[in-house]
C-alpha positions in Angstrom: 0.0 0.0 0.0 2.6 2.5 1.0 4.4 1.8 -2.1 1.0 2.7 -3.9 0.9 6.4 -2.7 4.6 7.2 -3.3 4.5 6.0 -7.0 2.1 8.4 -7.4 2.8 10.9 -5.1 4.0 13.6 -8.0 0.5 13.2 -9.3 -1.3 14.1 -6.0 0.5 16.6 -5.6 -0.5 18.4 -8.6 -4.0 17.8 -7.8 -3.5 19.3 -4.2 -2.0 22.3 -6.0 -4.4 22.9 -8.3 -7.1 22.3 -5.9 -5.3 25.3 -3.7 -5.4 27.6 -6.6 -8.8 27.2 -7.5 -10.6 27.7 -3.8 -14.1 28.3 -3.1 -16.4 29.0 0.2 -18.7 26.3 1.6 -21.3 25.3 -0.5 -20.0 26.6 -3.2 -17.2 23.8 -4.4 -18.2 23.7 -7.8 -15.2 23.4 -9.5 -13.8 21.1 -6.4 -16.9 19.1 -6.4 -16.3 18.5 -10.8 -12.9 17.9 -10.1 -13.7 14.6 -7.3 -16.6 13.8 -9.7 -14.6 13.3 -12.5 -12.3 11.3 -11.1 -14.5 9.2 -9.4 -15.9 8.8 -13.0 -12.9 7.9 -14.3 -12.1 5.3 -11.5 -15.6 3.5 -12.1 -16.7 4.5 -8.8 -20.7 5.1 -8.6 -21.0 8.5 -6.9 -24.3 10.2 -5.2 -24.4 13.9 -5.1 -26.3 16.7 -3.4 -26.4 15.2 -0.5 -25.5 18.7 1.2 -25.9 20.8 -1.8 -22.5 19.9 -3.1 -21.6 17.4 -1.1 -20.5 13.6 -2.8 -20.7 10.4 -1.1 -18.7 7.6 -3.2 -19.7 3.9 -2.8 -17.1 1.4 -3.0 -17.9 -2.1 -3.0 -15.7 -5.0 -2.3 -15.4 -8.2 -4.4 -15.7 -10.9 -1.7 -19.1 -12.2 -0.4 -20.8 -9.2 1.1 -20.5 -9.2 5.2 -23.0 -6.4 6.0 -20.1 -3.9 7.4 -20.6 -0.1 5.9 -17.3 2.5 6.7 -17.6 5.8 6.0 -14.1 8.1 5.2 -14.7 11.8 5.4 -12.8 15.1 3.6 -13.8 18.2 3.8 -13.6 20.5 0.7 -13.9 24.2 1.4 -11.7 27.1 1.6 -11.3 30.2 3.9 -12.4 34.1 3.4 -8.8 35.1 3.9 -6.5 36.7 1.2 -3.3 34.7 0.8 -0.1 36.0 0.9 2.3 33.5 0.2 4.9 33.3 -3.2 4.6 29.8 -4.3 3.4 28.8 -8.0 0.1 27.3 -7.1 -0.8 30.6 -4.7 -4.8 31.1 -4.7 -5.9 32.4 -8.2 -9.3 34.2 -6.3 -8.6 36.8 -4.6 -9.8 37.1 -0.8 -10.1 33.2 -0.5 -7.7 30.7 0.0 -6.9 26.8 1.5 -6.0 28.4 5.1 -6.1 24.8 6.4 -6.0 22.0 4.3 -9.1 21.2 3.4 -7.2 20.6 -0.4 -5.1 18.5 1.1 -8.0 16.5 3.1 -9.6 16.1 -0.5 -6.8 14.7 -2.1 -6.0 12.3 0.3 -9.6 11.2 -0.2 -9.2 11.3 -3.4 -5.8 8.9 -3.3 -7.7 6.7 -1.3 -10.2 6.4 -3.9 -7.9 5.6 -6.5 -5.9 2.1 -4.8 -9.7 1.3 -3.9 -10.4 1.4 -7.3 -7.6 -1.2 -7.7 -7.6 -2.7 -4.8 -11.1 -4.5 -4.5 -10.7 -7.9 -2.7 -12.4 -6.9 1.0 -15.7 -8.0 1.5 -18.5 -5.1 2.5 -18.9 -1.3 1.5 -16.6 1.5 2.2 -18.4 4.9 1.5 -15.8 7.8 0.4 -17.7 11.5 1.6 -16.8 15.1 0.3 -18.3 17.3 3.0 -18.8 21.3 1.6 -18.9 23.8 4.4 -16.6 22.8 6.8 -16.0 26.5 7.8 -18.7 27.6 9.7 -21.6 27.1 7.6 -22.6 23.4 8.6 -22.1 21.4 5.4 -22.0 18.2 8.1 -24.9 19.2 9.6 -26.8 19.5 6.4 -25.4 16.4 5.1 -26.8 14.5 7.6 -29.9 16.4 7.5 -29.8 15.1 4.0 -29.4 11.4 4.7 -26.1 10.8 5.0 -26.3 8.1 7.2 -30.0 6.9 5.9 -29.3 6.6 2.5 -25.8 5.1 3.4 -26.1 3.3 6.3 -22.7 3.2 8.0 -21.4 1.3 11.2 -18.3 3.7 11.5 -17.0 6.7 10.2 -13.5 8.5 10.5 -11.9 11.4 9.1 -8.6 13.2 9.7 -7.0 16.8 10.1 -3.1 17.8 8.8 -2.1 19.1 12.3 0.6 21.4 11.9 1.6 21.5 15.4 2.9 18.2 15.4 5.4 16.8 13.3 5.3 15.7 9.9 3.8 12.1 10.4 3.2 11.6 13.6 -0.4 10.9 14.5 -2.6 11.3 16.9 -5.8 10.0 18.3 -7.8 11.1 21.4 -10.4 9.4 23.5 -13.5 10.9 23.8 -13.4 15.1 23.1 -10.9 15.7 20.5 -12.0 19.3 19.6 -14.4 22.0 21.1 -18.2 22.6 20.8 -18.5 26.0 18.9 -20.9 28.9 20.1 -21.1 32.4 18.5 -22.4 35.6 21.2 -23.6 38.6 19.5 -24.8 41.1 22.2 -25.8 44.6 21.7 -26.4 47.4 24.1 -29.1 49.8 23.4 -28.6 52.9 25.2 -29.4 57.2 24.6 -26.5 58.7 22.4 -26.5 62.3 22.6 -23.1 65.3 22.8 -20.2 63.8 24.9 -19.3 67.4 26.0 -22.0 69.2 27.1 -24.8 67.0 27.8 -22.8 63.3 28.7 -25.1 63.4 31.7 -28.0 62.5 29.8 -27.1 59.8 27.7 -26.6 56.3 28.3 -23.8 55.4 26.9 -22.8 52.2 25.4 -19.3 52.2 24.9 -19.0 52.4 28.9 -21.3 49.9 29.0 -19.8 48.1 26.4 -16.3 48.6 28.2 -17.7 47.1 31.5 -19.0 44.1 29.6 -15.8 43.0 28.4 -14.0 43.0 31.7 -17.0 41.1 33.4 -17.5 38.8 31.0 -13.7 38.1 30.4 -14.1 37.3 34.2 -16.5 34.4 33.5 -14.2 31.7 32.8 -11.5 32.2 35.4 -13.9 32.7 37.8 -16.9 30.2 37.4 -15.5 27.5 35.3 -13.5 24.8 37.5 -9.6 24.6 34.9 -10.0 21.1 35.1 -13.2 21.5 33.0 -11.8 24.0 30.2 -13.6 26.6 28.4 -12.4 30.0 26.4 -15.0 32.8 25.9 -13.1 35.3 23.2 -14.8 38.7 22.4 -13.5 39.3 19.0 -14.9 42.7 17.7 -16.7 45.9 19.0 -18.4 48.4 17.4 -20.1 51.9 17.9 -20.0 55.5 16.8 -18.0 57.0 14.5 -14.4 57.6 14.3 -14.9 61.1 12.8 -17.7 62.1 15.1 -15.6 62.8 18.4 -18.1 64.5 20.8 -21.1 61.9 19.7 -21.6 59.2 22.1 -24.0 56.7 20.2 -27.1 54.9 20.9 -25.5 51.6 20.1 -22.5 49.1 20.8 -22.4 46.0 19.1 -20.0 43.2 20.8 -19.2 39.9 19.1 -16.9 36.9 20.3 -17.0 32.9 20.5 -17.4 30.5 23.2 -15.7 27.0 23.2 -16.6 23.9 25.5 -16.0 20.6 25.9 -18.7 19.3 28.0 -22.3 20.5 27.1 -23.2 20.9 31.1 -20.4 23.6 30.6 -21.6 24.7 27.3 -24.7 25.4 29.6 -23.1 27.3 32.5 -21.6 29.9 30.2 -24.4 30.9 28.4 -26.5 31.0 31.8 -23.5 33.2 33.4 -23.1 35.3 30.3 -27.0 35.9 30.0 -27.1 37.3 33.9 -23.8 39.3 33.6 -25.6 41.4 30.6 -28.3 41.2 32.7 -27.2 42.8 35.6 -24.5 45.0 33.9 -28.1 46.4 31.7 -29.8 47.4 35.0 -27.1 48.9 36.6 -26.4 51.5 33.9 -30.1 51.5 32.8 -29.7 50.4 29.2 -31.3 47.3 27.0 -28.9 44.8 26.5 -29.8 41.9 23.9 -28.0 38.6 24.2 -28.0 36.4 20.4 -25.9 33.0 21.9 -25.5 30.8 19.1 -24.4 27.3 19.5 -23.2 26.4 16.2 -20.6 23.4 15.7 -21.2 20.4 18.9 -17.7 19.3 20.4 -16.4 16.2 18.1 -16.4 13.5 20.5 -14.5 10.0 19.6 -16.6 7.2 20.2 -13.4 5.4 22.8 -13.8 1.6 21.2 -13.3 3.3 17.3 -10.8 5.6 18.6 -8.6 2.3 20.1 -9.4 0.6 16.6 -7.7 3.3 14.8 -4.5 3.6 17.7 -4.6 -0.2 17.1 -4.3 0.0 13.3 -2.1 2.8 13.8 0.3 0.3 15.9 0.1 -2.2 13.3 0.7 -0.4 9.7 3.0 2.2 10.9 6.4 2.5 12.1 6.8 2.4 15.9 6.7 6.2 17.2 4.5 7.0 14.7 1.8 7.1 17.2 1.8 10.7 19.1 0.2 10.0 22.8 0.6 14.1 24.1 -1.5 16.0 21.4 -4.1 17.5 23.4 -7.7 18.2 22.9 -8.0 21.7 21.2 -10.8 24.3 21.2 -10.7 24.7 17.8 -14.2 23.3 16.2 -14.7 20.6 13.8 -18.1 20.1 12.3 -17.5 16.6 12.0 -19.2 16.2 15.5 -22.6 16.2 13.5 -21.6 13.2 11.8 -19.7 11.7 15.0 -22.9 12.5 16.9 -25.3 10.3 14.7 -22.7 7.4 14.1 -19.6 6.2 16.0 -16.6 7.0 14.9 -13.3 9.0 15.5 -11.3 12.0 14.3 -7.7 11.9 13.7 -4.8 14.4 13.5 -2.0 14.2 11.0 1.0 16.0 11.8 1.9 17.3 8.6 4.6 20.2 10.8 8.2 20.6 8.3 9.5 22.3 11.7 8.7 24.1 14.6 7.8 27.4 13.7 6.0 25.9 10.8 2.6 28.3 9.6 -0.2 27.7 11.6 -4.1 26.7 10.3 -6.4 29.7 9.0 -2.9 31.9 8.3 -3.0 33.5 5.1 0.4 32.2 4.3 0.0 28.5 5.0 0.1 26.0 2.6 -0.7 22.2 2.7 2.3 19.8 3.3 2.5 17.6 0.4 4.3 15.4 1.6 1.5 13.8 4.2 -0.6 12.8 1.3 0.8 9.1 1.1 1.0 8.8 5.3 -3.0 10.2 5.5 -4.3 7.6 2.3 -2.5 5.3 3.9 -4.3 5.9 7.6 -7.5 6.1 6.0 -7.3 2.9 3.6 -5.6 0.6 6.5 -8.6 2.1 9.0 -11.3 1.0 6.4 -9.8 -2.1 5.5 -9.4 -3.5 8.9 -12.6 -1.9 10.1 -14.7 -3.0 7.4 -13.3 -6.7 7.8 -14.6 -6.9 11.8 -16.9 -9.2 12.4 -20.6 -7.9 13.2 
C-alpha cells in the first residue's frame, strides 16, 4: 500500500496544487466538487451527489461475499475568506479566499484513497468515500446529515482526519472521547441614549462604557466560574459603535461579538447562563437594554473510545513504531465533524503534517498544505477502512 501512494505521489501533488489555486467557500465547491466527480468517474466509482448541496458520497464495494459492514471516510472540501499572501506557484488564483487549512489536502488524500480502492477491490462489505462542503462555519456536516447521509448510506463507523501542523510531519494522533471544542457564537448589543459627549454626557446612556464594563466582566467568566479542570475559552472578538470622525457623539448603540468554546455540554450550559445574567445585571445597573444572540453552532467532536482504540490499534500495526503521538491535546478549535460523530460512531484523527517548529499555523494566510502527508494520510485512511470493514458484526 505505502508503495501505492509514493509511485504516485508527484500526481497528487498536482491535484493538491491545483485544488489550492482554485478555492471556493462552503457550499459553493463547484469546481472542487467537478474535479472529485470526474475522477470518481474515471475510477468506475458510482457517486451520489447533493447530499448537502455539493456534497459527494462515493460507494465502494468489495469483491468478496458481502458481510454487511458499511465505513464511512470523510474530507472536507472548502476554503477560507482570507487573502493569501504567500509566493509559491500554485498561490490562490481568487482573490480574498484561499486553502488556510488543508481542506485541499483532506480532498486529495480522499481522493488517493479512492484511486488504490479502485484497484484494490478484494475486501468484503462497503466502504463509502464523503466530500463534505462547508466545513467552515456554515454546517455542510450538519446538512449532510440532514440530508441522509447516514439513511441513505447506512454506516457502522465513520472516521476522518486533520493535517495538524503542530505536530510533526507524520506523527499521528488519536484522542479518546473530546478531540475538539463545541463551537458557540455571542452577539450582544447594548441599546442605550446617544447624545453630545461634552455638554450633555449626563444624559445619555452610553454604550461604549457599558460596552467597556461588559468586556472586563464577562472576560471574568471563565477564570472565575469555570473549575480549569473543566476547560472553556469565551473570546470577544470585535466591537463596534459611533463614528471615528464624530468625536463628541456618544452613540445609541455598541455592538460586541466573540465565540465560546466547551468541551462538555453541562459547561456549554453554564456559560451561556453566566453570560445571559452578567448582561443582565450590567443592563440594570447602567439603565440600558442589552440583547443577548448566543448561538451554539458546531457540537464538540467526540471520539466514540472503542473506534478511537481501533484506529491507535491500526495505527500500531501499519505504521512505524513512534509513529503514534500520545501528548496531542484536545484543542478548542471546532470541527463540524461532530454532526456526523454525533449520529454514528466514529473517530477523528490528526495528522502531523509540521516541516519544523515554527511551521505556519491553520487559517494563516500564508500557509500551505504539506505535500508530503498525502501518502501517510491515504495510507491511515485505507488501512482504518480495510481493517474496520473486515470486523466481524
Amino acid at each position: 500500500m505505502k508503495g501505492f501512494f509514493a509511485q504516485h505521489q508527484e500526481q497528487f501533488t498536482a491535484l493538491r496544487r491545483e485544488l489550492h489555486k482554485h478555492p471556493e467557500l462552503g457550499f459553493e465547491e463547484f469546481v472542487t466538487a467537478k474535479t472529485v466527480q470526474n475522477t470518481l468517474t474515471q475510477l468506475d466509482i458510482p457517486f451520489t451527489t447533493g447530499i448537502g448541496h455539493t456534497g459527494i458520497v462515493a460507494t465502494i464495494t468489495g469483491k468478496l461475499p458481502d458481510n454487511g459492514r458499511r465505513i464511512g471516510l470523510r474530507a472536507d472540501m472548502d476554503a477560507l475568506p482570507l487573502q493569501e499572501k504567500s509566493n509559491h506557484q500554485h498561490r490562490s488564483q481568487i482573490d480574498g479566499c484561499m486553502h488556510a487549512c488543508g481542506h485541499d489536502g483532506h480532498t486529495t488524500i480522499l481522493i488517493a484513497v479512492a484511486h488504490y480502492l479502485a484497484q484494490h477491490r478484494d475486501f468484503a462489505g462497503t466502504i463509502y468515500l464523503v466530500f463534505q462542503p462547508a466545513e467552515e462555519g456554515r454546517g455542510g456536516g450538519d446538512q449532510m446529515v440532514k440530508d441522509g447521509l447516514f439513511t441513505q448510506f447506512p454506516m457502522d463507523e465513520i472516521y476522518g482526519l486533520h493535517n495538524w501542523p503542530y505536530l510533526a510531519a507524520g506523527k499521528i494522533a488519536v484522542l479518546d472521547g473530546p478531540a475538539m471544542a463545541a463551537g458557540d457564537r455571542l452577539s450582544i448589543t447594548v441599546k442605550g441614549k446617544g447624545g453630545h459627549g461634552g455638554a450633555t454626557p449626563h444624559l445619555t446612556i452610553d454604550p461604549i462604557r457599558i460596552a467597556a464594563q461588559l468586556i472586563t466582566a464577562l472576560h471574568s467568566i471563565v477564570s472565575r466560574e469555570i473549575a480549569a479542570s473543566e476547560q472553556a475559552v469565551l473570546s470577544l472578538c470585535a466591537i463596534e459603535s459611533g463614528d471615528l470622525e464624530a468625536f463628541n457623539v456618544i452613540p445609541d448603540t455598541a455592538q460586541i461579538n466573540g465565540t465560546v468554546r466547551t468541551f462538555q455540554p453541562e459547561v456549554q450550559d453554564r456559560m451561556e447562563q453566566a453570560i445571559r445574567r452578567v448582561c443582565a445585571g450590567i443592563a440594570t445597573t447602567f439603565g440600558a437594554e442589552i440583547i443577548v444572540n448566543y448561538e451554539r453552532i458546531i457540537p464538540a467532536t467526540v471520539n466514540d473510545l472503542a473506534c478511537a482504540q481501533f484506529a491507535r490499534d491500526t495505527i500500531e500495526r501499519v505504521f512505524p513504531q513512534g509513529t503514534l503521538d500520545r501528548e496531542t491535546p484536545a484543542t478548542l478549535g471546532g470541527e463540524d465533524f461532530s454532526f456526523m460523530l454525533n449520529q454514528c460512531p466514529g473517530a477523528y484523527l490528526f495528522l502531523g503534517s509540521a516541516r519544523h517548529p515554527n511551521d505556519e499555523p491553520l487559517h494563516s494566510p500564508n500557509f500551505d498544505f504539506n505535500d508530503e502527508v498525502i501518502g501517510i494520510g491515504a495510507e491511515l485512511l485505507t488501512s482504518i477502512a480495510l481493517n474496520a470493514v473486515s470486523q466481524t458484526k
